[in-house]
MIKE-323832 format. One record per residue (C-alpha): x, y, z negated; residue in one letter. Coordinates in Angstrom, 3 decimals. Layout:
N
X=X | Y=Y | Z=Z | r=a
...
END
This chain:
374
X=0.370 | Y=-48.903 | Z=-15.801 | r=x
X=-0.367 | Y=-46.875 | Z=-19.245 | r=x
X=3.410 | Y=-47.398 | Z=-20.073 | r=x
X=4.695 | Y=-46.168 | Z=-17.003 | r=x
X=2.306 | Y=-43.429 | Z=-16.974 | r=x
X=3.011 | Y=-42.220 | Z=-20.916 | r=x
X=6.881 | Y=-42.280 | Z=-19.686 | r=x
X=5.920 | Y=-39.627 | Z=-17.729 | r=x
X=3.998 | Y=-37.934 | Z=-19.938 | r=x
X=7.216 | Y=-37.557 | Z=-22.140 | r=x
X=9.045 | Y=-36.474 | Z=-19.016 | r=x
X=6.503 | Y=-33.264 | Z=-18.900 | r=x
X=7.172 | Y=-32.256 | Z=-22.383 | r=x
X=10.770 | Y=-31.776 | Z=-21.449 | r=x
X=10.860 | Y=-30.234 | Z=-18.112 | r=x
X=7.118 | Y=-28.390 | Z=-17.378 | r=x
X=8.613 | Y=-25.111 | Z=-18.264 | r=x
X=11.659 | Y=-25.766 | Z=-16.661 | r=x
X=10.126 | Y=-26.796 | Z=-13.660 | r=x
X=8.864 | Y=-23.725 | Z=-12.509 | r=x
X=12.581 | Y=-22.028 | Z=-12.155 | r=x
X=14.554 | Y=-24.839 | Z=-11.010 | r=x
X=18.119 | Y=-25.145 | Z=-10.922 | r=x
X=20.544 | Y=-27.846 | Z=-10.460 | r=x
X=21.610 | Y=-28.428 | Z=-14.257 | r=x
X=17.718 | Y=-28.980 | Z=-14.592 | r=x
X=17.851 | Y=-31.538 | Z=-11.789 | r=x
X=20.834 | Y=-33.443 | Z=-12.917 | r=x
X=19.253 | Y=-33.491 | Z=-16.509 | r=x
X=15.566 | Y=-34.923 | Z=-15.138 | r=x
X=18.043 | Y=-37.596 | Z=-13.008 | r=x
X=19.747 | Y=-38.535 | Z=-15.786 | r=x
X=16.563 | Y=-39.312 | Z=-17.838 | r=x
X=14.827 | Y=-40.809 | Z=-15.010 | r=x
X=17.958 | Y=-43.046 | Z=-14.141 | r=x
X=18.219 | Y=-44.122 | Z=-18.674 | r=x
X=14.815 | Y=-44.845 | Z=-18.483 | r=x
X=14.120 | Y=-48.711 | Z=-18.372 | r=x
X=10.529 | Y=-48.298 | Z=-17.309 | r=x
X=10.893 | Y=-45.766 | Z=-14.878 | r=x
X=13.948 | Y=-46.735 | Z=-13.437 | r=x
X=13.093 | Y=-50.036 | Z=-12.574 | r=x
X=10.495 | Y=-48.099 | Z=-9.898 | r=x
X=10.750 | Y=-48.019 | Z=-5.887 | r=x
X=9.230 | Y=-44.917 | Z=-6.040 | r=x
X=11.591 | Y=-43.666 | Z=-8.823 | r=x
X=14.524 | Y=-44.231 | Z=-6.653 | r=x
X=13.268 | Y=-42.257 | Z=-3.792 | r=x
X=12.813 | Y=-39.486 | Z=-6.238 | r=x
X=16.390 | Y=-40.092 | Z=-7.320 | r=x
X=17.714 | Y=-40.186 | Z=-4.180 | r=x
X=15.750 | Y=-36.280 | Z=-3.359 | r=x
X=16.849 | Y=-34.916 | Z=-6.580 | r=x
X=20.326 | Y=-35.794 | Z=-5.502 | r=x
X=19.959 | Y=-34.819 | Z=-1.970 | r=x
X=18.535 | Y=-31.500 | Z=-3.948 | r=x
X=21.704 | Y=-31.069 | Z=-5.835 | r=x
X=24.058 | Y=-31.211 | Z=-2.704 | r=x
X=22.242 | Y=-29.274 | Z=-0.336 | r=x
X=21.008 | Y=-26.771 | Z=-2.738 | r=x
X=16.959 | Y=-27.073 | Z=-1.107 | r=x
X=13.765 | Y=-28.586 | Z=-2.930 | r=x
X=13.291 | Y=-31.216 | Z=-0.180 | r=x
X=11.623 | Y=-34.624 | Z=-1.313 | r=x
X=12.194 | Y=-36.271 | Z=2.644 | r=x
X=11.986 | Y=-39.857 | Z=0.928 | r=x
X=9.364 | Y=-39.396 | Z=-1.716 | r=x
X=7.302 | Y=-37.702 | Z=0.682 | r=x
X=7.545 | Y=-40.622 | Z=3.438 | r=x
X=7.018 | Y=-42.702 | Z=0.595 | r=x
X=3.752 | Y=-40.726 | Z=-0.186 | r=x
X=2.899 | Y=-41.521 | Z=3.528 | r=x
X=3.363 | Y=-45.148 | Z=3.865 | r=x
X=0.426 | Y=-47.027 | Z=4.128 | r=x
X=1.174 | Y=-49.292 | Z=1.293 | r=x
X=1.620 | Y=-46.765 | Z=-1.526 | r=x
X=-0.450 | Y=-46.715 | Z=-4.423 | r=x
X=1.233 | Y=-44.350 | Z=-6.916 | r=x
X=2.803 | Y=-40.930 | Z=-6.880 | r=x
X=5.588 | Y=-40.075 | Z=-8.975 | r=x
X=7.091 | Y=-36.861 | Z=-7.845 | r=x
X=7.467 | Y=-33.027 | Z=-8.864 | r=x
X=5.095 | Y=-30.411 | Z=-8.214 | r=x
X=4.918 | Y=-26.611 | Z=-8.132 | r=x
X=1.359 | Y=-25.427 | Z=-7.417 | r=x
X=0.518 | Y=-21.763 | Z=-8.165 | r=x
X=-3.103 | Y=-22.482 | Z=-8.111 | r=x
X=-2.335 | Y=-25.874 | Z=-10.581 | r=x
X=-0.300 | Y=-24.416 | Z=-12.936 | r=x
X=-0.034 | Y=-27.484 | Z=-15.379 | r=x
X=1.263 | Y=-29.671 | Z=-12.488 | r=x
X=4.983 | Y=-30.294 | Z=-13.321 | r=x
X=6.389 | Y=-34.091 | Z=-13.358 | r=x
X=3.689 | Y=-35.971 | Z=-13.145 | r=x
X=2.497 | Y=-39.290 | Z=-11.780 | r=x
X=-0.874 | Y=-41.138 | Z=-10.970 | r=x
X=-2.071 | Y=-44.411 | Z=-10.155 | r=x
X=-4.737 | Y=-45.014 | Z=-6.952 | r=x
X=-7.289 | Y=-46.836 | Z=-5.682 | r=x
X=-8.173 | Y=-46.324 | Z=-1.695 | r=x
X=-11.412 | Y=-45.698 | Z=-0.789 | r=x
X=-13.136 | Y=-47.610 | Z=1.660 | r=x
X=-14.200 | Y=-45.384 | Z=4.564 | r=x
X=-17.669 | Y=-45.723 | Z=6.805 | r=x
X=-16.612 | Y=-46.578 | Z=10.066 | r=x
X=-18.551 | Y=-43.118 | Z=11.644 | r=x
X=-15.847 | Y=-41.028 | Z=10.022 | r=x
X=-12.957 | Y=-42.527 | Z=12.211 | r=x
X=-13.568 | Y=-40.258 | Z=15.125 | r=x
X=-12.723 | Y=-37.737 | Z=13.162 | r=x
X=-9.184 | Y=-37.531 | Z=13.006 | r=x
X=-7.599 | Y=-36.327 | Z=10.019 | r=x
X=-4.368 | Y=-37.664 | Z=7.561 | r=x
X=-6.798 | Y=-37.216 | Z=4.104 | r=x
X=-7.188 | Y=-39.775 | Z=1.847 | r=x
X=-10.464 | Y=-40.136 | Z=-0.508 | r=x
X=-9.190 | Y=-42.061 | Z=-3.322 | r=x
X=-10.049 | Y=-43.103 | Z=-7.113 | r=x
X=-7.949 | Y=-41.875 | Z=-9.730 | r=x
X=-6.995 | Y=-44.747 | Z=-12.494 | r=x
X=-4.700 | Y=-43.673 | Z=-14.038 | r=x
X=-2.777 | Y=-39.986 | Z=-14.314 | r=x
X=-0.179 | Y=-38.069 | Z=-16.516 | r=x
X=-1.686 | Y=-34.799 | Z=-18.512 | r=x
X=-0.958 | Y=-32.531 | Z=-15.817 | r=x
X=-3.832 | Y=-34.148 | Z=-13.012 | r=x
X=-6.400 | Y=-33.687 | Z=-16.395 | r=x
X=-7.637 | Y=-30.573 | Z=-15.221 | r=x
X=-11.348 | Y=-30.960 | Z=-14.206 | r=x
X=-10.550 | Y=-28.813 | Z=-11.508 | r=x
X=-7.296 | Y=-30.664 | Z=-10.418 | r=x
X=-9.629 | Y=-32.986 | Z=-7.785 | r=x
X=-6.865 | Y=-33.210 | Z=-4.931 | r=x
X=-3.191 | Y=-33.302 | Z=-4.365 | r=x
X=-2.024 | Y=-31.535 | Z=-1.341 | r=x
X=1.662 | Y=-32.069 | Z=0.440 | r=x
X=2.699 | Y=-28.285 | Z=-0.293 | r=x
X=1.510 | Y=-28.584 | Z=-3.909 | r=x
X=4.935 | Y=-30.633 | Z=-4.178 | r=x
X=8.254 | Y=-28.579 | Z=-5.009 | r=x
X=9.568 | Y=-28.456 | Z=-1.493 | r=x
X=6.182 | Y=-26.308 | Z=-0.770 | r=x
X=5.307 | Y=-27.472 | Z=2.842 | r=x
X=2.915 | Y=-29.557 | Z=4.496 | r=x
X=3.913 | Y=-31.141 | Z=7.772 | r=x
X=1.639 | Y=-32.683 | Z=10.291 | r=x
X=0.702 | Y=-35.913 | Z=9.309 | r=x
X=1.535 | Y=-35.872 | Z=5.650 | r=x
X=-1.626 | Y=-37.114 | Z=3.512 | r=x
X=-3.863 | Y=-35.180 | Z=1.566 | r=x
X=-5.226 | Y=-36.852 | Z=-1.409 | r=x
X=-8.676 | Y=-35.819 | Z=-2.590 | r=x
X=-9.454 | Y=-37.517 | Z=-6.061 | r=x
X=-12.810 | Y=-38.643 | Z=-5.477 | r=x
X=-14.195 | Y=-39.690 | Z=-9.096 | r=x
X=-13.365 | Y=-36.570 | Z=-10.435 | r=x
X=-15.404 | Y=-34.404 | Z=-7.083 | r=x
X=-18.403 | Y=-36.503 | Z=-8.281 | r=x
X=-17.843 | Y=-35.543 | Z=-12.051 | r=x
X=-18.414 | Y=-32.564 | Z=-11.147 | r=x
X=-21.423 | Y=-32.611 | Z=-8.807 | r=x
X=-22.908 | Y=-34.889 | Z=-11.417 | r=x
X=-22.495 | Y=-32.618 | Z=-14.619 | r=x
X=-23.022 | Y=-28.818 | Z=-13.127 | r=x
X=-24.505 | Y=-29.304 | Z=-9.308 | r=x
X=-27.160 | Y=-31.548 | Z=-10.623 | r=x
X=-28.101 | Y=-29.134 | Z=-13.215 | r=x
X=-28.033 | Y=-26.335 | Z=-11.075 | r=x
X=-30.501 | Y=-28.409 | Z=-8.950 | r=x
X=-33.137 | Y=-29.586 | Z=-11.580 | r=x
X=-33.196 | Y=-25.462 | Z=-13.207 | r=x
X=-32.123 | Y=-23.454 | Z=-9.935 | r=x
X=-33.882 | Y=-24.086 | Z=-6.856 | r=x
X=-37.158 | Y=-24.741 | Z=-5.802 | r=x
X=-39.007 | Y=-27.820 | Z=-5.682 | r=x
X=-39.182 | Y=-27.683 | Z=-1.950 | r=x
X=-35.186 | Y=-27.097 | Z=-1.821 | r=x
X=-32.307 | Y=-29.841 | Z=-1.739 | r=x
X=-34.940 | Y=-33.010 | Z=-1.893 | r=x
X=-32.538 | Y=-35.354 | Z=-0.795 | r=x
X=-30.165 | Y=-34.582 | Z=-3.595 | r=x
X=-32.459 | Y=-35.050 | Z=-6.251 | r=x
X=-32.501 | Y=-38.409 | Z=-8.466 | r=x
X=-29.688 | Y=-39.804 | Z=-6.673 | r=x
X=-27.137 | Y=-42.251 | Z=-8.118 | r=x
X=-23.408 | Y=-41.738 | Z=-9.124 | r=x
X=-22.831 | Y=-44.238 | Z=-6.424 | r=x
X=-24.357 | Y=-42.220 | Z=-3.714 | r=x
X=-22.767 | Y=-38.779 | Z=-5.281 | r=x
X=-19.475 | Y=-40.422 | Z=-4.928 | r=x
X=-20.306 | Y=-41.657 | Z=-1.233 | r=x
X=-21.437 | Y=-38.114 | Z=-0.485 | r=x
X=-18.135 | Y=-37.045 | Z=-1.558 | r=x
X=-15.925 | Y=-39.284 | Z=0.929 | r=x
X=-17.944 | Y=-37.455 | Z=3.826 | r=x
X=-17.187 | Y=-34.089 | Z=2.777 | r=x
X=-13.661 | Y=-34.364 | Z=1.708 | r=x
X=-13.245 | Y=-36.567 | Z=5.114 | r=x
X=-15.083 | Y=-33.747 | Z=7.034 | r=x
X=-13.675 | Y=-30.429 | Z=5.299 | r=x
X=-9.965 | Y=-31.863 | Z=6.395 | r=x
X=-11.086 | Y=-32.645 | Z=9.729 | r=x
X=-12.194 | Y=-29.046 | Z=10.516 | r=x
X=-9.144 | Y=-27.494 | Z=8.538 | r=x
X=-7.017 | Y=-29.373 | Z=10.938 | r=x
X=-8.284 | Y=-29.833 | Z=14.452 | r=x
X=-11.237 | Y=-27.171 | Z=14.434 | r=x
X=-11.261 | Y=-23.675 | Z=14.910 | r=x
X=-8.506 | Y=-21.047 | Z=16.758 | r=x
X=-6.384 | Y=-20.993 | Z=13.208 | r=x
X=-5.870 | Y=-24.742 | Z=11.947 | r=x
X=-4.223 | Y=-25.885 | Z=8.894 | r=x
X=-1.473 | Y=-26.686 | Z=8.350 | r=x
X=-0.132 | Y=-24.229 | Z=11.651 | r=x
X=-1.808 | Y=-21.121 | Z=10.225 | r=x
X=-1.047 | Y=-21.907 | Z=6.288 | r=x
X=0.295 | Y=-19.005 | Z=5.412 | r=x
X=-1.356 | Y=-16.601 | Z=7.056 | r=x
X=-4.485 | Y=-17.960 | Z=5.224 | r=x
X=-2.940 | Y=-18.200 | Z=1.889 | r=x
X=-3.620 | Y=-15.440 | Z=-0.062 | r=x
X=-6.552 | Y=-15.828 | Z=-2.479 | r=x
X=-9.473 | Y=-14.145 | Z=-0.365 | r=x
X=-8.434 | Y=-15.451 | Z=2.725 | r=x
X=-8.338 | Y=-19.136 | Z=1.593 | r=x
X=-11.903 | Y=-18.674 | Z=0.292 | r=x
X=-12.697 | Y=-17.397 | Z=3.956 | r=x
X=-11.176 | Y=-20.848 | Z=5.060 | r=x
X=-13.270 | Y=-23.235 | Z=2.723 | r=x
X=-16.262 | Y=-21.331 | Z=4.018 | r=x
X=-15.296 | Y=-21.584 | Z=7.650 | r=x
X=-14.545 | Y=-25.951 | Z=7.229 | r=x
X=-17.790 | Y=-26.562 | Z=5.210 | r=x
X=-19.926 | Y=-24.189 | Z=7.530 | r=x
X=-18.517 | Y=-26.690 | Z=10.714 | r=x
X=-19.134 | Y=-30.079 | Z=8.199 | r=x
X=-22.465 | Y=-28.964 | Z=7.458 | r=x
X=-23.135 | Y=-28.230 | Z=11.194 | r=x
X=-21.643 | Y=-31.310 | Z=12.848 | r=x
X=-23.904 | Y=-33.055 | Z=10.505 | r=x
X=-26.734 | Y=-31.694 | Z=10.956 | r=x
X=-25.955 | Y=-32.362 | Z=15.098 | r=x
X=-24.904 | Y=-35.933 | Z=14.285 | r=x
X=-28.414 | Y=-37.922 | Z=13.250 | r=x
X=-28.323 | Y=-40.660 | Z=16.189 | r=x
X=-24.574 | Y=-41.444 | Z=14.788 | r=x
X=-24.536 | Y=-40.453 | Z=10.736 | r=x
X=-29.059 | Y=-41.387 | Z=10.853 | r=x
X=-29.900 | Y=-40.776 | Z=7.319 | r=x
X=-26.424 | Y=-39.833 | Z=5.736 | r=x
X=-26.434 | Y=-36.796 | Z=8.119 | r=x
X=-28.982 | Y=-34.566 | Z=6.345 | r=x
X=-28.257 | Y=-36.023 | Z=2.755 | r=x
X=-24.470 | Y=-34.727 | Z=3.621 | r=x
X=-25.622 | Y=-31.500 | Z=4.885 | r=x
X=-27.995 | Y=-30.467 | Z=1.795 | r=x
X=-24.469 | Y=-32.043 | Z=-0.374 | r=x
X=-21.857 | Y=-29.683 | Z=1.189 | r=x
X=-24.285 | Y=-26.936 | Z=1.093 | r=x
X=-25.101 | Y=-27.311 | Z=-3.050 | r=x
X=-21.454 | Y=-27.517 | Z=-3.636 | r=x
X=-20.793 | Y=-24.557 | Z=-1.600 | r=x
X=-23.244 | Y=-22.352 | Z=-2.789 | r=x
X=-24.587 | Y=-23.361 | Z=-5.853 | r=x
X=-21.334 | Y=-24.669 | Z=-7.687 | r=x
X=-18.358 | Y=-23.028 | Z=-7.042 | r=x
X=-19.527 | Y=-19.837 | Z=-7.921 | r=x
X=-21.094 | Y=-20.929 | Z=-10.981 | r=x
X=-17.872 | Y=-23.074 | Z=-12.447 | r=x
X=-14.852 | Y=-21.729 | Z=-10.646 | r=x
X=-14.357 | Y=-18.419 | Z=-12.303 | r=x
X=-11.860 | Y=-18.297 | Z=-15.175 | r=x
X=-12.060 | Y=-14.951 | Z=-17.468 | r=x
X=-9.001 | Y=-12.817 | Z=-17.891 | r=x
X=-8.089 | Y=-11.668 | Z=-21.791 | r=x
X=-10.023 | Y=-8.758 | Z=-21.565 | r=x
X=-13.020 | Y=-10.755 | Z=-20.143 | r=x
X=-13.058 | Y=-10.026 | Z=-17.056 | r=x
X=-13.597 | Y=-12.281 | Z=-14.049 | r=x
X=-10.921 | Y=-13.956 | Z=-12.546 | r=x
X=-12.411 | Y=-15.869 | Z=-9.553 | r=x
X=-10.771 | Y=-18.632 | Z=-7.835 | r=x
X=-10.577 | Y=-18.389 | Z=-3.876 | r=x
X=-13.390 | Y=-21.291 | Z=-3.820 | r=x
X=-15.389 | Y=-19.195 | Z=-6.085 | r=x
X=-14.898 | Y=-16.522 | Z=-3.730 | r=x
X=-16.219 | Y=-18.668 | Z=-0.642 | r=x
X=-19.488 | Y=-19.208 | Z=-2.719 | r=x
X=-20.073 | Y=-15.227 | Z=-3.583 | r=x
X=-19.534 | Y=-14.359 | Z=0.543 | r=x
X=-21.675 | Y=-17.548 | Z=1.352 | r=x
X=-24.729 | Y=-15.946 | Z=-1.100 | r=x
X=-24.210 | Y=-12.743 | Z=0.358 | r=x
X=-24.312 | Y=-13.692 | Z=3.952 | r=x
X=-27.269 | Y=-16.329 | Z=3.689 | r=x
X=-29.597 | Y=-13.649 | Z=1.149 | r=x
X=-28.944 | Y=-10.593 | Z=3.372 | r=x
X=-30.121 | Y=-12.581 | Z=6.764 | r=x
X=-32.716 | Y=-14.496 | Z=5.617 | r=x
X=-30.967 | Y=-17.831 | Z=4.780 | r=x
X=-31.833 | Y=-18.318 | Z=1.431 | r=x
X=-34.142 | Y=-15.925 | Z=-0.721 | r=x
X=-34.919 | Y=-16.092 | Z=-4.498 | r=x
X=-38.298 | Y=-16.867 | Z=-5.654 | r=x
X=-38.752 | Y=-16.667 | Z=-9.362 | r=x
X=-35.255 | Y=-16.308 | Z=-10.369 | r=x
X=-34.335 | Y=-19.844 | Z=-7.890 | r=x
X=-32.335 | Y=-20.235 | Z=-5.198 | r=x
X=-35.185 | Y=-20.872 | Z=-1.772 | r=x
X=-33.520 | Y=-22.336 | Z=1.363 | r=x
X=-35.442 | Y=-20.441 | Z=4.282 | r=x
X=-36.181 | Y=-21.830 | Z=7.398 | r=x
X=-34.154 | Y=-20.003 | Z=9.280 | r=x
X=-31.063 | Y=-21.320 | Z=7.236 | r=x
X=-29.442 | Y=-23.354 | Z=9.617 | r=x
X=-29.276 | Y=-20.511 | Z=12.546 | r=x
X=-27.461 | Y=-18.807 | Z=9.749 | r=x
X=-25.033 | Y=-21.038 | Z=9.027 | r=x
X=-23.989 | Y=-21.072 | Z=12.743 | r=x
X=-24.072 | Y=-17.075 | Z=13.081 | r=x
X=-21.792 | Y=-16.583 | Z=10.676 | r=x
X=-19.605 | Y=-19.450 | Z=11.730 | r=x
X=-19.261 | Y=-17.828 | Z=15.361 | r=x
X=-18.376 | Y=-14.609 | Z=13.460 | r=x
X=-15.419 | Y=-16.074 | Z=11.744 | r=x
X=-14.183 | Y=-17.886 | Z=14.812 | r=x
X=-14.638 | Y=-14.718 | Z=17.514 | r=x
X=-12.223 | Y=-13.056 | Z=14.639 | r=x
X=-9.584 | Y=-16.175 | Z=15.037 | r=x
X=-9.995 | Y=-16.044 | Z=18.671 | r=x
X=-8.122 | Y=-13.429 | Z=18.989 | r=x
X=-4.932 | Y=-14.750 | Z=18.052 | r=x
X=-4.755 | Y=-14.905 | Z=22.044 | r=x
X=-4.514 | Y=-11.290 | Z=22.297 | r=x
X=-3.459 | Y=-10.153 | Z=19.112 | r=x
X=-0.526 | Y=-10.357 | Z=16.751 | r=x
X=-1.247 | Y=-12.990 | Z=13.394 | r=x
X=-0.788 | Y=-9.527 | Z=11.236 | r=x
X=-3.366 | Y=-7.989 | Z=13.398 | r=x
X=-5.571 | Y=-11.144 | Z=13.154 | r=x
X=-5.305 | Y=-10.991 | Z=9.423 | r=x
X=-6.083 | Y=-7.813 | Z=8.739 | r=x
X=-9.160 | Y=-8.564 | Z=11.017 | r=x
X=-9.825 | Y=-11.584 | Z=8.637 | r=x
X=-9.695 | Y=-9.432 | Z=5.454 | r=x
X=-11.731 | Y=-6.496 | Z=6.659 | r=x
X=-14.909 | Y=-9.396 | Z=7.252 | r=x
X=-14.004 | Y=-10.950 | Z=4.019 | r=x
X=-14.172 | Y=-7.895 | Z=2.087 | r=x
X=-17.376 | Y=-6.783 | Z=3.782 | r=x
X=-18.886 | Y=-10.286 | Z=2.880 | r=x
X=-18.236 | Y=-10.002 | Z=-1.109 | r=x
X=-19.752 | Y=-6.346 | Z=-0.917 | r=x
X=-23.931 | Y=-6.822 | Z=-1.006 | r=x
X=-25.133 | Y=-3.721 | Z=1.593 | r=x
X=-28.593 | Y=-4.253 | Z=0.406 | r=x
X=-29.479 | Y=-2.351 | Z=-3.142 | r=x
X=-32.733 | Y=-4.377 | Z=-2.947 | r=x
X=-31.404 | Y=-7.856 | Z=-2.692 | r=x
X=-29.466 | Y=-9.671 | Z=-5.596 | r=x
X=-25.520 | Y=-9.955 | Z=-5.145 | r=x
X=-23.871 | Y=-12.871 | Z=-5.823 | r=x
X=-22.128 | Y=-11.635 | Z=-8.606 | r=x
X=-24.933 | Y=-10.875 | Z=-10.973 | r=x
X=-26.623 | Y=-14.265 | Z=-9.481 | r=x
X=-23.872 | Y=-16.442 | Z=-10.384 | r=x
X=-23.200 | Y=-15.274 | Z=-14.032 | r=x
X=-27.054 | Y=-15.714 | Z=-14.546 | r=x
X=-26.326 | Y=-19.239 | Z=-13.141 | r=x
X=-23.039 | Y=-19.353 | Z=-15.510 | r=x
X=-25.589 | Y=-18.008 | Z=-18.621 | r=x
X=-28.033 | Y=-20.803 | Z=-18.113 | r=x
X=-26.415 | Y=-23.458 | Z=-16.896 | r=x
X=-22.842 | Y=-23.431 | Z=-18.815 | r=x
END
């Protein structure tokens, strides 16, 4: 496994750079050192690569038909393909080795092609801490059909609640707030996980008037896809909080989960800083900064000295401003997708700008979180 894997580490070093304008001389090269390579050669999964690349060359396209179904097949336990994701930019030719994660049986009437799996073993460009999923457009060809998996890396989703959300929670909210996420194991933050991941894809997908993967790109630019994590967690946090007699005590633990990671983490730990030093906020951090603004200006949340307070009004909320974002989507039935979006920005926009002067904005919340916390 660590042979196979540092093969492809050597396999980056030539072709990252290359990977990102590809051309056919590129492609022939990577064959050729696939195809000399003993270790990699000797792969099923190599030869379905092979077999793209070549299909690549003749056609003159960035399809990877076999890999993909490959990817797809029930059986598969590692991924050896080529990616090209804008918001992964050290993704390149890489490769990982999986471990399926078993799944509670409550979650199967949700219907949704993700996959909650354990990394083992991955080359340099899945590193990343936040590299925690593979999705089928992050490959070259750029597309995700109906029915191709979704990979969320489950290990690393529970790194990350266990190093920032949890000390977020013990210095950031108040003693009242989030009890059932306090003192819990890495076993039961990793178990949280598989719910939400399982639950976020289901509501991308089936939920709503603008799924994914149908209404991709209209919801791909930065702000828009923040808008979209909002709108799945929102519905994951409110199925579960309708779902006791099925989920009984994994339904509120899953609830308070979402929510921390929603609005306590991603805005603390997803914004990157530009040269100059200003923010550069990733469209998840963005979800978090609308999410503070919405909940503080109507009485969601408040912030009692200097930590985050979840009202008791919180959970009508949460559904207000879900049936905000879906009476925008609605009216795909009467308007144009161009029309919808602009719709869909306008509300976005209006969510990251605080109206009240005498409440706190996310912004200046969040780097106070990112000053004591980071």
């Amino acid at each position: 496994m660590k042979a196979i894997i540092s093969e492809v580490n050597k396999l980056r070093v030539t072709y990252n750079k290359e990977i990102k304008n590809l051309n056919n001389e590129t492609l022939k090269k990577l064959s050729k050192d696939i195809r000399k390579n003993k270790i990699l050669n000797n792969l099923k999964c190599s030869q379905y690569l092979l077999d793209d690349i070549e299909c690549m060359i003749v056609d003159n396209s960035l399809n990877l038909n076999k890999t993909k179904l490959h990817i797809n097949a029930s059986e598969c336990n590692f991924i050896f393909s080529i990616f090209n994701a804008p918001y992964t930019p050290s993704l390149g030719v890489e490769a990982f080795y999986f471990e399926k994660i078993q799944v509670d049986e409550v979650l199967h009437k949700y219907q949704t092609n993700v996959l909650p799996i354990l990394i083992k073993e991955a080359s340099k460009g899945f590193f990343s801490a936040h590299t925690v999923a593979l999705f089928p457009e992050n490959h070259i060809s750029g597309e995700q059909l109906i029915g191709d998996k979704i990979f969320y890396f489950v290990n690393k989703f529970a790194l990350r609640h266990a190093n920032t959300t949890q000390k977020i929670l013990k210095k950031m909210v108040t003693s009242s707030s989030f009890n059932k996420l306090k003192a819990i194991s890495y076993q039961e933050i990793e178990s949280a996980v598989v719910y939400w991941v399982w639950l976020h894809e289901y509501h991308h997908q089936t939920q709503g008037f603008l799924p994914i993967p149908k209404y991709l790109k209209l919801k791909s630019i930065k702000i828009l896809a923040g808008l979209e994590e909002l709108r799945v967690d929102l519905g994951s946090m409110l199925l579960c909080v309708e779902s006791y007699s099925t989920m009984g005590n994994m339904s509120e633990f899953v609830f308070q989960f979402i929510l921390s990671e929603r609005l306590l983490r991603y805005g603390t730990d997803g914004v990157q800083f530009n040269i100059n030093g200003s923010e550069n906020p990733s469209y998840d951090a963005l979800s978090s900064y609308m999410f503070f603004n919405y909940l503080i200006e109507n009485n969601g949340i408040s912030i009692q000295n200097n930590k985050i307070h979840l009202n008791d009004n919180l959970i009508n909320v949460l559904k207000e401003l879900l049936q905000k974002i879906y009476a925008i989507e609605a009216l795909i039935s009467t308007k144009s997708e161009t029309e919808v979006k602009e719709e869909l920005l306008n509300f976005s926009h209006k969510l990251l700008c605080s109206k009240n002067e005498k409440l706190i904005s996310a912004n200046i919340y969040y780097k106070y979180l990112r000053h004591t916390i980071l």
